[in-house]
C-alpha positions in Angstrom: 197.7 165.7 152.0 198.8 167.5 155.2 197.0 168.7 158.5 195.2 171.6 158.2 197.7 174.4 159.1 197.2 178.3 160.1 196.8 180.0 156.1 200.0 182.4 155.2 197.7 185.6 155.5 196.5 184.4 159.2 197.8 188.0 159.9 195.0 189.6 158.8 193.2 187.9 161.1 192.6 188.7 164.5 193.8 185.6 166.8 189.6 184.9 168.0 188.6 184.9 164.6 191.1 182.7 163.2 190.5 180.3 166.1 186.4 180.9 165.1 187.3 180.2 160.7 189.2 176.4 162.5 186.7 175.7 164.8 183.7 176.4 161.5 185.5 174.0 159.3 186.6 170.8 161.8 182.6 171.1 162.8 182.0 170.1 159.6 184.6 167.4 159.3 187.4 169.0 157.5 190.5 169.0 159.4 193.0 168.4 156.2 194.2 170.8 153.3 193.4 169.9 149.9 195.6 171.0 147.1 194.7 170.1 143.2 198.9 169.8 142.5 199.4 166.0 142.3 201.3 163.8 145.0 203.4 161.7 144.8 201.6 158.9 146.8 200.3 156.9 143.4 203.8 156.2 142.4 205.5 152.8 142.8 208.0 153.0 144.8 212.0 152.9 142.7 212.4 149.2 144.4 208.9 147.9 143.8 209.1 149.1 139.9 211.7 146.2 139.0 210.1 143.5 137.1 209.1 140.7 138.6 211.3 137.4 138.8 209.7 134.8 135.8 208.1 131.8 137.2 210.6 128.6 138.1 210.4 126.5 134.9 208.1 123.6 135.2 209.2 120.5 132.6 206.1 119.0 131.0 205.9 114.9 131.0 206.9 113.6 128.0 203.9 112.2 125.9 204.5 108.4 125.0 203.0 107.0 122.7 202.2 103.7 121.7 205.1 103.3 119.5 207.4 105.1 121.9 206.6 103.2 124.7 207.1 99.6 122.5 210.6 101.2 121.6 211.2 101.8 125.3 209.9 98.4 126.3 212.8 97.3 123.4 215.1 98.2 126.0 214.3 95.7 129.0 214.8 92.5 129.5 212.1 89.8 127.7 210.3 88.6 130.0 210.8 84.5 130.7 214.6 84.7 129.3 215.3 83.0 126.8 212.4 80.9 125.9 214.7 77.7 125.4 214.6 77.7 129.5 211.0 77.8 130.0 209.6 74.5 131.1 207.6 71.7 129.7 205.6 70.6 132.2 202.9 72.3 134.8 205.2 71.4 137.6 208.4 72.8 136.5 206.8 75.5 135.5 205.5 76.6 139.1 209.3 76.6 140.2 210.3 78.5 137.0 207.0 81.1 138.3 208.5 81.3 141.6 212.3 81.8 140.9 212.8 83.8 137.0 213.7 87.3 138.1 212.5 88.6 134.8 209.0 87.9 135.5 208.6 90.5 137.7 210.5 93.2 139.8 210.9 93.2 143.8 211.6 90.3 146.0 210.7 86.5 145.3 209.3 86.0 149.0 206.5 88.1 147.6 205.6 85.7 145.1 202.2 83.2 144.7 202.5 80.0 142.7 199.0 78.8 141.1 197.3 76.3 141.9 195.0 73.6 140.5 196.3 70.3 138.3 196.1 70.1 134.6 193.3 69.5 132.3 190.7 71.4 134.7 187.0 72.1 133.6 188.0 75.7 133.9 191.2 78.3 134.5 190.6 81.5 136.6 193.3 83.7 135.5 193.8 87.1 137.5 196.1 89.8 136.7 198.0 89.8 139.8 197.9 88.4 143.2 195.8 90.2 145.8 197.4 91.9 148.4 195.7 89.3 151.4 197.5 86.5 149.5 200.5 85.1 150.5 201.0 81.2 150.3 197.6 80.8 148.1 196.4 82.9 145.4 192.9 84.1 145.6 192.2 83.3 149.5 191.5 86.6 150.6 188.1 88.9 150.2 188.2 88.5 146.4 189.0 84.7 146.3 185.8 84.4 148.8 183.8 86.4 146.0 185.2 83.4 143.6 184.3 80.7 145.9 180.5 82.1 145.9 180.8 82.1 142.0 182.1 78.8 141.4 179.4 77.1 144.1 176.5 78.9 142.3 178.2 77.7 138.5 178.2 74.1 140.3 182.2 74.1 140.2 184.2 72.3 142.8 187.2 74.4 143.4 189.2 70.7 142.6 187.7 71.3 139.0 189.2 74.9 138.7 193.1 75.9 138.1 193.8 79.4 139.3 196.8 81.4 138.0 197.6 85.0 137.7 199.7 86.8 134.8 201.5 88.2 137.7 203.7 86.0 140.0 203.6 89.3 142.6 201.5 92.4 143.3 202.8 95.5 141.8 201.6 99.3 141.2 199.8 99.8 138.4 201.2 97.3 136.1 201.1 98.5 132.2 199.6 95.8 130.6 201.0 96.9 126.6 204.8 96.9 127.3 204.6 93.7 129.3 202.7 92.3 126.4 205.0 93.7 124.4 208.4 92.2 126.0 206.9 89.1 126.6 204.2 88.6 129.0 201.5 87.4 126.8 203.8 84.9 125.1 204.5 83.8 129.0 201.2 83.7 129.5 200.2 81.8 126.6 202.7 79.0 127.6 201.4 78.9 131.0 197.1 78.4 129.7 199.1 75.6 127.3 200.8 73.4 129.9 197.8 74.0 132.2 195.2 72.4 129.1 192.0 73.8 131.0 188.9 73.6 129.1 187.7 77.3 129.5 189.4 80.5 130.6 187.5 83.1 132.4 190.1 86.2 132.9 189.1 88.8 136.0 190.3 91.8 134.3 190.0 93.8 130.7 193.2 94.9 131.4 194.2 91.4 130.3 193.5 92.0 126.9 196.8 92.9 125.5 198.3 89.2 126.9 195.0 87.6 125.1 194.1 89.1 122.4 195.6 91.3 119.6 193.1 93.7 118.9 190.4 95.6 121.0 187.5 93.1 121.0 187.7 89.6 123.2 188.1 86.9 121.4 185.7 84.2 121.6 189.0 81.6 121.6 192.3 82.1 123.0 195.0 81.1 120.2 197.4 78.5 121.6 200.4 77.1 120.0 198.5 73.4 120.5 195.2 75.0 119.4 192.3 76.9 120.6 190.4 77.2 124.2 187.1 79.2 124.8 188.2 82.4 126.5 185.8 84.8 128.4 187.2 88.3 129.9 185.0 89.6 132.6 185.0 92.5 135.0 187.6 92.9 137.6 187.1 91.3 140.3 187.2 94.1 142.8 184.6 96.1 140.6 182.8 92.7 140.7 182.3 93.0 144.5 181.6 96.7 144.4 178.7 97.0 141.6 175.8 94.5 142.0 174.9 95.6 138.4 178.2 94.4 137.6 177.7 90.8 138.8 174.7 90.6 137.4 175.6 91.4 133.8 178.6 89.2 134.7 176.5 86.0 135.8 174.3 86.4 132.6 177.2 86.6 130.4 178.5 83.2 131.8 175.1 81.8 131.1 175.6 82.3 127.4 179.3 81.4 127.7 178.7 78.2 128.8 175.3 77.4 127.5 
């Protein structure tokens, strides 16, 4: 497409009429040639015709699955060590809690010790420390949401051991391969020397250290017998859901009826 020139046979035209035929046909909006010959103005250019770089290769996650992730949890340390070193009595074992690096990773400063005597009327068992507690376990926002619970229940906190499965916070914990390399046995050994009456466990994630199938079991299996065992809600979802606390609450009715 070009701008409209003077035609080849303009000679045969005098200069006033060719300047009349111009001024006709920009009047009516036409001040380019048309030609039916194609143009080249629809090709792609030589450089923009060369294919296209393929995308950068993304790699997709590796699936695990239940068995693969038992394999891999084959490969780390048991946790406790050797169960020949794990103490016999409730006070040992709080300095055992505080100091076995295989019980959990990162730094022991970060670590909460239970608390409570043996024989209580009930264990609280959390799955890890909150992040508010330092030298006590459950004294921040959630262990105020205990306190209210155990008042109401008629439970002086003197009747209650708390311990967590946990002797520090960490991310997202996976529950099945620390189950699986030792934790629940831990854990176990821990509800033994304590000898509480109950356990109520804050958490379903819990289930793979107490249980070994998907359904709660009405009694936790100890090596010196059983104890009533009730898993409940988190503790956080606790505080978020009224619904939640209520079905909780009526649940303990029954538990404890």
């Amino acid at each position: 497409m070009t701008k409209l020139d003077t035609p080849q046979n303009a000679g045969a035209l005098s200069q006033h009429d060719l300047a009349g035929v111009l001024d006709w046909w920009r009047e009516a909006g036409v001040d380019c040639s048309f030609a039916d010959d194609a143009e080249g103005w629809l090709e792609i250019p030589e450089e923009a015709a060369e294919p296209a770089p393929p995308p950068p290769k993304v790699d997709v996650p590796r699936r695990v699955t239940p068995l693969q992730r038992a394999l891999d949890g084959a490969e780390k340390p048991a946790i406790g060590g050797a169960r020949d070193n794990w103490r016999s009595d409730l006070a040992a074992f709080e300095s055992f809690w505080l100091t076995e690096p295989s019980l959990a990773e990162g730094a022991l400063s970060m670590r909460v010790p239970p608390r409570g005597t043996s024989g209580a009327s009930l264990m609280v068992l959390i799955p890890q420390p909150e992040e508010e507690d330092r030298e006590s376990l459950l004294s921040g926002r959630l262990g105020a949401l205990v306190g209210s619970f155990l008042r109401a229940a008629g439970l002086d906190e003197s009747a209650v051991y708390f311990a967590s499965a946990l002797p520090r916070t960490l991310p997202l914990p996976d529950w099945a391969e620390l189950a699986q390399r030792g934790l629940a046995d831990v854990t176990r050994h821990h509800v033994g020397l304590a000898k509480p009456q109950r356990v109520l466990a804050f958490g379903r994630g819990l289930m793979p250290l107490l249980s070994q199938g998907d359904t709660p079991p009405p009694m936790l299996s100890l090596p010196g017998g059983e104890v009533p065992l009730m898993i409940a809600p988190r503790l956080d979802r606790l505080a978020r859901v009224p619904g939640h606390r209520k079905h909780f609450w009526t649940q303990w009715l029954e538990w404890t009826a």
